[in-house]
C-alpha positions, -999 to 999 in steps of 0.1 A, spaced: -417 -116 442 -418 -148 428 -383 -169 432 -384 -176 394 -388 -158 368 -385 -160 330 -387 -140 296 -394 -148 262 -357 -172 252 -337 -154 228 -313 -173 202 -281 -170 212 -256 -158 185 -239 -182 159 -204 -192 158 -197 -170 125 -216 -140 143 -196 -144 172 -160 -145 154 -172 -113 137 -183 -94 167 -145 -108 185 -127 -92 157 -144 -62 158 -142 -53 195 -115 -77 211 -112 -98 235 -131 -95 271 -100 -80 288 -94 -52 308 -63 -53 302 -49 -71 270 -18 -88 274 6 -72 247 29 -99 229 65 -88 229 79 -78 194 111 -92 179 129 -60 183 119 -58 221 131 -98 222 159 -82 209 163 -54 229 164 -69 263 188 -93 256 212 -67 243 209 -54 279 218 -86 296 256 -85 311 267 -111 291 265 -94 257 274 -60 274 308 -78 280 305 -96 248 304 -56 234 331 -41 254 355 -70 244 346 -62 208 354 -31 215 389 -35 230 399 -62 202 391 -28 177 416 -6 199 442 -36 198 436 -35 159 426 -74 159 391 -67 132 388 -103 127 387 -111 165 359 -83 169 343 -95 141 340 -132 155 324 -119 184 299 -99 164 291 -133 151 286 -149 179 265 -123 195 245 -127 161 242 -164 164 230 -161 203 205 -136 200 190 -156 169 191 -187 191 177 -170 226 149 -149 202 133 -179 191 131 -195 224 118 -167 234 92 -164 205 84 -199 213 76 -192 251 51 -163 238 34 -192 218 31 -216 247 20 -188 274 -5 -180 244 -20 -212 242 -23 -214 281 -34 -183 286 -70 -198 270 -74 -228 291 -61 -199 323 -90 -178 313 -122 -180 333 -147 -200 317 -182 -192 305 -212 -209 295 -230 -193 260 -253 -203 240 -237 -203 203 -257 -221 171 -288 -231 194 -266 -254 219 -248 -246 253 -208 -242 250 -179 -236 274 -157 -211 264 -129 -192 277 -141 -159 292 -123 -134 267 -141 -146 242 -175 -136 253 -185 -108 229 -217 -86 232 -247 -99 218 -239 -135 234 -266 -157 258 -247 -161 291 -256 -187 311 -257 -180 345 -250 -201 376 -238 -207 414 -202 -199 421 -197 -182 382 -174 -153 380 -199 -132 355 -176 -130 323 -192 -96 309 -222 -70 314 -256 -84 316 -292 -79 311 -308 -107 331 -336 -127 308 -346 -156 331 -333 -163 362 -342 -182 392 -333 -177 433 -302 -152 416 -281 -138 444 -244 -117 436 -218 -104 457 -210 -71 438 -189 -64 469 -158 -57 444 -176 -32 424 -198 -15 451 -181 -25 485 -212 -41 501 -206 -71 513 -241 -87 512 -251 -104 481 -284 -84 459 -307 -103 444 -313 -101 409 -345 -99 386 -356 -102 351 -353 -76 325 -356 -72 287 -330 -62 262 -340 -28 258 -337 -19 297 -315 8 300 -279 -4 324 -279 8 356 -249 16 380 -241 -16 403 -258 -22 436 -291 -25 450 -314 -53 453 -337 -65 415 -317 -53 393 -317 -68 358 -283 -65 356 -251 -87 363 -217 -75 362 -184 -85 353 -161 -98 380 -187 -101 406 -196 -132 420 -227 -156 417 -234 -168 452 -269 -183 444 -294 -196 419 -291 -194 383 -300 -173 352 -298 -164 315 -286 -131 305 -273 -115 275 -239 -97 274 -245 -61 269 -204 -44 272 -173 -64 273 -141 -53 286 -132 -18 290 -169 -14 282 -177 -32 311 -187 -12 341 -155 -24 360 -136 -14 328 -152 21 337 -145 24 373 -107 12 363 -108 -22 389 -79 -48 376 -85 -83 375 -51 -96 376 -40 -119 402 -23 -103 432 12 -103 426 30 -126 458 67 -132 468 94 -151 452 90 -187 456 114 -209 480 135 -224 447 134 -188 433 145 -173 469 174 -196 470 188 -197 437 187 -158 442 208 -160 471 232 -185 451 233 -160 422 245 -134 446 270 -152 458 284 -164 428 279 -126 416 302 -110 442 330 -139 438 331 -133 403 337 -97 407 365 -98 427 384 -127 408 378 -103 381 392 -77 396 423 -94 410 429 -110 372 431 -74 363 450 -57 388 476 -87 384 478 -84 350 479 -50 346 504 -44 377 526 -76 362 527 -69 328 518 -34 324 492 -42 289 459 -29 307 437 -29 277 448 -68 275 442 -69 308 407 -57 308 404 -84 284 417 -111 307 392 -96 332 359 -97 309 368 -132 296 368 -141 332 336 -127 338 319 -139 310 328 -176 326 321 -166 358 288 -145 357 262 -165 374 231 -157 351 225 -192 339 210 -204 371 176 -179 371 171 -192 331 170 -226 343 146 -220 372 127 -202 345 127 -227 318 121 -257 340 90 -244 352 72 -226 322 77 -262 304 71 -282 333 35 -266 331 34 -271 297 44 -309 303 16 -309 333 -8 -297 306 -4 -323 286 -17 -342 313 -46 -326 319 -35 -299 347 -35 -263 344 -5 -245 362 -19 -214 378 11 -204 398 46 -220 386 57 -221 425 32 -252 428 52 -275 403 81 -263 431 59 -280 458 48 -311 446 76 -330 444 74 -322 484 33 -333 487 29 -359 515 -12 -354 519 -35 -359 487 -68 -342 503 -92 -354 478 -130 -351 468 -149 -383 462 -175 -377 434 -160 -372 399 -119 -372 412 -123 -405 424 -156 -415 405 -165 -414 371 -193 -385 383 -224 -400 368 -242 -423 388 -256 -459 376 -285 -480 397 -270 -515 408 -296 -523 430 -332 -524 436 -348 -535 467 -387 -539 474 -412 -564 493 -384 -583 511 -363 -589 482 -331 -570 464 -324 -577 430 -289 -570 413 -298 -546 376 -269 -530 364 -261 -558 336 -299 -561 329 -314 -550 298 -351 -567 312 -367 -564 343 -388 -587 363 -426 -576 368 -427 -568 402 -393 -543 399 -417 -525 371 -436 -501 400 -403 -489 416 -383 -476 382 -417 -463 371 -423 -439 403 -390 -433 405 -393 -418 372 -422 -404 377 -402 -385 412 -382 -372 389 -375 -344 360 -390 -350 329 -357 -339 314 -334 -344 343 -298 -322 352 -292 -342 382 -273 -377 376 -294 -402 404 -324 -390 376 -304 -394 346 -294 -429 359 -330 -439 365 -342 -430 329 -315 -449 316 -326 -478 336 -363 -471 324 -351 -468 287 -333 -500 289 -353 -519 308 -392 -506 305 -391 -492 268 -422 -502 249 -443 -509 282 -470 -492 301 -445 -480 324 -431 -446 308 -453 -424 308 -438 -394 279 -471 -376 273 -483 -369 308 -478 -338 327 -464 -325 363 -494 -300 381 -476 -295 411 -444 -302 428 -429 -304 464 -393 -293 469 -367 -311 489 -354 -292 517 -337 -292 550 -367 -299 572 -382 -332 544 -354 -347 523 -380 -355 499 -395 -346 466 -434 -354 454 -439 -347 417 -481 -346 414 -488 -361 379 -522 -357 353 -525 -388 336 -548 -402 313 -571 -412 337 -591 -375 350 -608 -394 381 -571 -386 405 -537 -377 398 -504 -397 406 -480 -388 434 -450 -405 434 -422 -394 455 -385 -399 464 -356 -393 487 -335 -400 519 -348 -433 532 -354 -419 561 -380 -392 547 -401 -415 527 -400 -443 557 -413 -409 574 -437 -401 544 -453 -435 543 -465 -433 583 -449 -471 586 -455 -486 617 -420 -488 641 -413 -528 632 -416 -522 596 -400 -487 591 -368 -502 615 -362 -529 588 -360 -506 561 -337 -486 577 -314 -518 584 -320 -526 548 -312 -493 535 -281 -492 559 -265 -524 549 -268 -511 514 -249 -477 519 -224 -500 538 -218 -516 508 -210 -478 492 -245 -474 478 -260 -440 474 -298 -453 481 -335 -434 477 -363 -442 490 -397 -444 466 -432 -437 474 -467 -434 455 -502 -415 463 -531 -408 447 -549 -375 452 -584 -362 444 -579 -327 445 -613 -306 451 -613 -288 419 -601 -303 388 -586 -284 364 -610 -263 340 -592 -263 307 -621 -236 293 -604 -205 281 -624 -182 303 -622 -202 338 -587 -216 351 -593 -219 388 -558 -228 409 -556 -265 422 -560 -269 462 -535 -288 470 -523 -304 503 -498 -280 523 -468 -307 531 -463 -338 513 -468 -351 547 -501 -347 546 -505 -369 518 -508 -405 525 -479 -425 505 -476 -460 499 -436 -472 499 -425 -485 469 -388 -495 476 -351 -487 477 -330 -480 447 -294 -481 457 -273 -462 427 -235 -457 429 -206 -434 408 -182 -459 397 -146 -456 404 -125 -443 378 -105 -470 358 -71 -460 370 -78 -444 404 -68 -475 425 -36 -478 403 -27 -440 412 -36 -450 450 -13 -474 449 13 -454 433 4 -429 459 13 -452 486 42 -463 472 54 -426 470 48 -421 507 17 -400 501 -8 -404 525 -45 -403 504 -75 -387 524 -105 -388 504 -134 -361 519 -169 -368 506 -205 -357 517 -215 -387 518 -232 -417 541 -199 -427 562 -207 -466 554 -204 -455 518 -173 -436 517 -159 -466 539 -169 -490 507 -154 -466 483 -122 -464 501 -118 -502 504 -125 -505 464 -101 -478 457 -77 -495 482 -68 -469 508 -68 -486 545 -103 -500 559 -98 -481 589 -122 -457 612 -144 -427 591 -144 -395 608 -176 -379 601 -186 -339 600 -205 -343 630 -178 -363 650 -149 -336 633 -168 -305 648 -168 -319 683 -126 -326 683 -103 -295 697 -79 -287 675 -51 -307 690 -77 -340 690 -80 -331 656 -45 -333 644 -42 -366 664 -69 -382 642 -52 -373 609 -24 -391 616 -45 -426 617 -77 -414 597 -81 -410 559 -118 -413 550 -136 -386 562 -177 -386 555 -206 -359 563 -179 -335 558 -192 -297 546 -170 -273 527 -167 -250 560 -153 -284 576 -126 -285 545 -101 -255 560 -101 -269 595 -86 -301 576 -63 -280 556 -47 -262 587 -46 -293 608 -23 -311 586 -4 -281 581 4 -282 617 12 -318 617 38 -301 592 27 -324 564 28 -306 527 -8 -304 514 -26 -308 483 -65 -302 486 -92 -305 459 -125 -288 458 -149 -273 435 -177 -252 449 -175 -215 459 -169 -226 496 -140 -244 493 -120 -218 483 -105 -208 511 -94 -243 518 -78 -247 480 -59 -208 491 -51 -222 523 -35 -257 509 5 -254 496 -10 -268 463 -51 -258 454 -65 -279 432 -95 -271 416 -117 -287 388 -118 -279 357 -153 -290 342 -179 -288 375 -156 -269 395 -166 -228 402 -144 -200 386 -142 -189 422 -124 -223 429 -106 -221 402 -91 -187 407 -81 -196 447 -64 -226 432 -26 -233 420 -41 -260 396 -68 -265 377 -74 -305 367 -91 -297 334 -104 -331 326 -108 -333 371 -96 -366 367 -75 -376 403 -52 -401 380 -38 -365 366 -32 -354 398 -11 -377 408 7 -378 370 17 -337 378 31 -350 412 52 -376 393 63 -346 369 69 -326 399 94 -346 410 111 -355 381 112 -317 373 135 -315 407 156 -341 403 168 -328 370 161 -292 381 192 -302 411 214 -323 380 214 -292 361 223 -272 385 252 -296 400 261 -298 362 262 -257 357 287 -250 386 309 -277 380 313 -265 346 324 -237 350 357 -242 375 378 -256 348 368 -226 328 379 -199 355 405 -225 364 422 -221 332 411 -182 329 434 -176 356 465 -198 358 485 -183 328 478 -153 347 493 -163 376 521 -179 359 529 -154 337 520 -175 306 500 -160 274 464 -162 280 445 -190 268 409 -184 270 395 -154 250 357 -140 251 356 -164 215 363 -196 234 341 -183 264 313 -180 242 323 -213 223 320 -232 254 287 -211 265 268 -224 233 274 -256 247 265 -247 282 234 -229 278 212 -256 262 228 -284 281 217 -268 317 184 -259 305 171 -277 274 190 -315 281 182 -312 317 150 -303 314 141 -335 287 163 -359 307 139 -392 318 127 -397 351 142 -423 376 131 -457 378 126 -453 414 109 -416 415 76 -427 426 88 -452 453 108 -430 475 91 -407 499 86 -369 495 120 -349 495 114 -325 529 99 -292 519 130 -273 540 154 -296 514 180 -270 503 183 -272 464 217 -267 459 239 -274 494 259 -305 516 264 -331 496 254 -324 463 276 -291 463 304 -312 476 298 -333 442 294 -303 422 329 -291 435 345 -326 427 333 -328 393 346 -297 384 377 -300 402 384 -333 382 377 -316 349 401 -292 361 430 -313 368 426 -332 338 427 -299 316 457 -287 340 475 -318 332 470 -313 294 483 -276 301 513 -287 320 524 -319 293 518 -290 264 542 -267 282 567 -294 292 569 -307 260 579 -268 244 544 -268 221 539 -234 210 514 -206 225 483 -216 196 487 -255 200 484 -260 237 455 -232 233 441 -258 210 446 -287 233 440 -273 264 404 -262 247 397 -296 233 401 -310 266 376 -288 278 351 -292 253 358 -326 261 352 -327 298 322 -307 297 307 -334 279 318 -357 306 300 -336 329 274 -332 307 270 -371 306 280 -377 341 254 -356 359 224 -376 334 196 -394 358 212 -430 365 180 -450 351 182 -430 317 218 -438 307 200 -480 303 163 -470 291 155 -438 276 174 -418 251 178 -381 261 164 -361 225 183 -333 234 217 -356 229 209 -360 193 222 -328 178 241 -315 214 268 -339 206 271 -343 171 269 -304 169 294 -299 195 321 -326 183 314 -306 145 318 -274 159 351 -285 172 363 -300 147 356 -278 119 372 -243 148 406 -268 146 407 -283 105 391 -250 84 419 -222 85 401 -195 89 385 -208 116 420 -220 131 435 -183 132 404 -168 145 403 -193 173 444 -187 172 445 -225 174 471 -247 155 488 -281 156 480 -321 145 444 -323 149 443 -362 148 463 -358 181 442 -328 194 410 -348 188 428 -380 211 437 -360 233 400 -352 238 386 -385 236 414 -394 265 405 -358 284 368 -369 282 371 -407 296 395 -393 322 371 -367 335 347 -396 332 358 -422 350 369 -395 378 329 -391 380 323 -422 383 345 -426 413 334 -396 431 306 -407 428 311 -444 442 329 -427 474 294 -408 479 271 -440 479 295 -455 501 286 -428 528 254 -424 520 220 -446 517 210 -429 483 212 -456 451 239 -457 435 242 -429 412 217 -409 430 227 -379 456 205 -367 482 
């Protein structure tokens, strides 16, 4: 059977057809994902403790006969759920517009041109182009394909791959497995070769839609952040139970009112209840992909933005991470002389002969870029000469491969009498091709060496002439086959000369190098290539000019020999995708954190292997792409390193929100439970609780989360990947900060008391205060670089809104009563101004006593 085969092309289908044919059937998903309606929104949060309590307290205000206090709470249960729906309703929106860019791509041709689309919406009817490491989007019918190998293992559980052949539309589908079938599945995996085919059942039409197979990713375990703050929840959880419980019992037992003291008890636990900590875990990561998106990077799992504030190896591709991934000719050598060309629009006459056979070696419309860089030198250089040579015609070609890395292209020309050879390759091949003696060939060798030192990607060039036996007989009737030679070796080339073509270095990959370096993040860059070029590369891009481990040298080191090297080497060259993992796992046991790239169908077990895969977004393999935690969309390494810099900010705030959240909260149970245990009227009521909630739930999630990164966040090394979130010395702060708060509001309680003010007044100044000091906190717990250059967003309408909340709960009656507040609100308000710089400037000494015993900068806690 011949390798390649074609059929008649068929148009593909036309934007307008394809919308129609989407509407009509869906998209290409097994299983739809369902958006959640506003009543289910709704529904779930009703079931959340906090507005259970919010409920029962209701409740007990009706049996006490207080209506307007039940009603208030109504209100604010109202006011939440409004608020917390459309967050919610704006996280569906987000996930929706990730969930495209998540989707495994596909190549179709719509309105007579190639485009990548998302794999859901592949519809039946569309031309699916089919190639090496492609996850097939949908059912089918092969048209065209060439060398077209699948592993159907998923659908039929044979592990080796079936070849494919060509069918026609109207072949009827056949069940999966076997070798030349006309058929390619969805799901399975294209291991080899390439193909056109044309979808035939999306879907649940799909034949693993019929067997039942799911798609989704294997669910896996809580991540580290998510493991702890779990255990912290816990915690939290069973010491706010039994406060709550001993605020009852001592109520009840003290003062024998047990409906007021189940009151006591559910305010207390509504200050107390611990659920703010998973909803900031939850919100800092679904926007902290949404922030990485914006620069480029797909989030595939959330527990990577987690890890890469911890990355200390940046294992990283060469060729379009690094490198813009096209490849321009700067030099040409030939007969003793090199010439510099890539600012030439004009060519010398002698350089004429090597851009013309090197074209000629070449596609006439090439795919690969060392091809597309030589037309573009011919176009710029040789247009409107005798040296381009459009209307002519390949009659036979030689294929590169393992044993000759050389290709001939034979040529007809104008002139009938011969035909053209020229040919191209490894220098080494053509040197071979060319039968030069030993003196000669050695000096092209050193030539072609000095210029892959110099990070050159060079080719050799070669020309023949053949007189074949037979010419071609163009009469209809007679068409006899050309004889020609076995091996290009047997055809005796002339050398031509080197070209020496290189993929220039993106513009900003030596500045995020040297923002690696200054981040303590140690930058290995793997390539394929000649080890004298990936040394070049390395010193333009500014890594160390040190040794180059190559492939060959890597497979010779034990594993222990290995892990030594890494700790000196960072350029490794000859290096196959096999060679990838055993990189991975040796850094892993030199206990660094690890983020690899890759893009081909072999390096995913290296991405699933790294902490943090990274796959490419535009030549990468869906197979890469689905082993990888994330996906650089535009596979740009400057994004890369921009998703470690959000990584890190995302944990520094991440650790200020939650040293925020638990100090705000002591005053509150604080002052929940001393008139209990002095036998004074209770203070705080569910109202107030929820009051001081409205300002507590956006603040730890919302003004955390915007809050600026520090000046210093890419010039300190990575935290440890052990680094407890929460724990030492940033819960010792945590504690102090809310102790301070405290005692300030316990001092306002105690003047209030001494000086006789009634039960509603030193409700209302004891409240102010703390309104007051959980701005303090709020402010206080801000990144120390932000408070001097970058205004938080979030504090545009957080303050405002809060110091109008206040003041309207203590001037407008109705508020007044239902708050049970009272007294000169002039002097309420000072004494919250006062309340807040107190609690303040307590901060700010806390704080001072930390630096003093610690190296962190001032302001900053380890």
């Amino acid at each position: 059977m011949n390798a390649t085969q074609q059929a008649a092309p068929l148009p593909g289908l036309t934007s307008t057809q394809a919308q129609q044919r989407l509407a009509e059937s869906g998209y290409n998903e097994l299983t739809p994902p369902q958006p959640r309606r506003l009543y289910q929104i709704a529904t779930e949060i009703l079931q959340e403790p906090m507005f259970l309590l919010l409920l029962a307290a209701g409740g007990i205000y009706l049996l006490l006969g207080s209506r307007e206090d039940a009603l208030m709470l109504l209100g604010f249960v109202v006011v939440i759920i409004a608020i917390t729906v459309f967050q919610a309703q704006k996280s569906e929106k987000v996930l929706e517009a990730l969930r495209d860019l998540s989707s495994p791509r596909a190549r179709v041709m719509r309105d007579d041109r190639v485009q990548h689309i998302a794999g859901r919406e592949v519809v039946t009817g569309d031309m699916l182009l089919l190639g090496e490491g492609d996850r097939v989007a949908a059912d089918a019918v092969v048209l065209g394909c060439n060398d077209l190998f699948a592993d159907e293992s998923m659908l039929t559980g044979e592990s080796a791959p079936v070849r494919k052949s060509v069918g026609n539309p109207d072949t009827p589908p056949l069940e999966p497995g076997g070798d030349d079938q006309p058929f390619v599945y969805a799901g399975t995996v294209l291991v080899q070769g390439s193909g056109i085919g044309r979808v035939i059942a999306t879907g649940r039409a799909s034949a693993i839609g019929q067997i039942g197979k799911s798609l989704e990713d294997t669910r896996t375990g809580d991540s580290p952040l998510r493991r702890q703050i779990g255990q912290w929840v816990r915690r939290l959880a069973v010491i706010a139970i039994a406060l709550c419980i001993a605020l009852v019992l001592i109520f009840g037992f003290t003062r024998g009112h047990w409906l007021n003291a189940l009151l006591a008890g559910i305010s207390l636990a509504m200050s107390t209840l611990p659920e703010e900590f998973p909803v900031i875990l939850s919100i800092f990561m679904s926007l902290g992909a949404w922030r990485i998106s914006q620069r480029g990077v797909l989030t595939r799992r959330l527990d990577a933005i987690e890890t890469l504030g911890a990355t200390t190896v940046l294992c990283t591709d060469k060729t379009g991470t690094l490198t813009e991934n096209r490849m321009v000719i700067r030099k040409l050598y030939g007969n003793g002389q090199m010439l510099e060309v890539h600012a030439l629009t004009a060519l010398p006459e002698p350089w004429h002969e090597l851009v013309e056979f090197g074209i000629l070696a070449s596609e006439k419309e090439p795919f690969d870029p060392m091809e597309q860089a030589l037309h573009a030198l011919g176009r710029r250089t040789l247009t409107g000469s005798e040296h381009l040579h459009e209307a002519w015609e390949i009659v036979h070609e030689y294929s590169l491969s393992p044993e000759m890395l050389a290709m001939s292209h034979v040529w007809q020309g104008d002139d009938q009498a011969h035909h053209l050879v020229a040919a191209k390759g490894a220098p080494e091949a053509i040197i071979d091709l060319c039968h030069l003696p030993e003196a000669e060939a050695l000096a092209l060798a050193q030539v072609a060496g000095e210029m892959a030192d110099g990070g050159l990607r060079v080719l050799g060039v070669a020309r023949a002439k053949l007189l074949p036996d037979n010419l071609p007989d163009n009469s209809p009737e007679n068409s006899p086959a050309q004889r020609w030679p076995a091996r290009q070796h047997d055809i005796a080339f002339s050398f031509v000369g080197l070209l020496g073509l290189q993929d220039p270095l993106r513009p900003d990959v030596k500045d995020a190098i040297a923002q690696c370096r200054a981040a303590g993040i140690r930058v290995m860059m793997v390539t394929g290539d000649h080890a004298g070029t990936a040394q070049a590369i390395a010193r333009e891009m500014g890594l160390p000019a040190g040794r180059v481990l190559t492939g060959t040298e890597l497979k010779q080191l034990s594993d222990a020999e290995l892990r030594a090297q890494l700790r000196e080497v960072q350029v490794f060259a000859r290096i196959v995708p096999q060679q990838k993992l055993r990189l991975v796992e040796a850094c892993k046991a030199n206990h660094e954190i690890v983020a690899m790239t890759g893009d081909g169908v072999n390096d995913a077990p290296a991405l699933k292997a790294a902490h943090i895969g990274v796959a490419m977004g535009q030549r990468g393999t869906d197979v890469a792409r689905e082993a990888a935690a994330l996906v650089l969309l535009n596979d740009d390494f400057a994004s890369l390193v921009a998703s470690i810099r959000v990584g890190r900010r995302i944990y520094d705030n991440l650790r200020s929100a939650m040293t925020y959240t638990l100090a705000v909260h002591i005053p509150i149970v604080g002052i929940a439970m001393l008139p209990v245990l002095l036998g004074a009227p209770l203070l705080l009521m569910p109202a107030h609780i929820m009051f001081l909630e409205l300002i507590i739930g956006p603040a730890c999630s919302i003004f955390f989360e915007a809050e600026a990164e520090a000046k210093d966040l890419m010039q300190r090394p990575p935290r440890a990947a052990n680094e407890a979130l929460f724990a030492g010395r940033r819960l010792t702060l945590s504690l102090l900060q809310g102790s301070a708060a405290l005692a300030v509001v316990g001092v306002v309680y105690w003047v209030a008391r001494t000086m006789g003010q009634d039960e509603n007044t030193t409700r209302a100044l004891v409240f102010t205060a703390m309104v007051a000091g959980n701005i303090a906190l709020l402010l206080g717990n801000r990144t120390p670089d932000a408070k001097r250059t970058e205004a938080n967003p979030a504090l545009r309408w957080i303050l405002p809104g809060t110091a109008a909340g206040l003041t309207l709960t203590l001037v407008i009656p109705a508020l007044r009563e239902l708050f049970h507040f009272a007294g000169n609100v002039p002097l309420i308000l000072a004494i919250g101004v006062l309340a807040a710089g107190s609690v303040s400037l307590m901060i700010a000494a806390i704080k001072l006593a930390s630096d003093r015993t610690t190296d962190s900068p001032p302001g900053r806690m380890p």
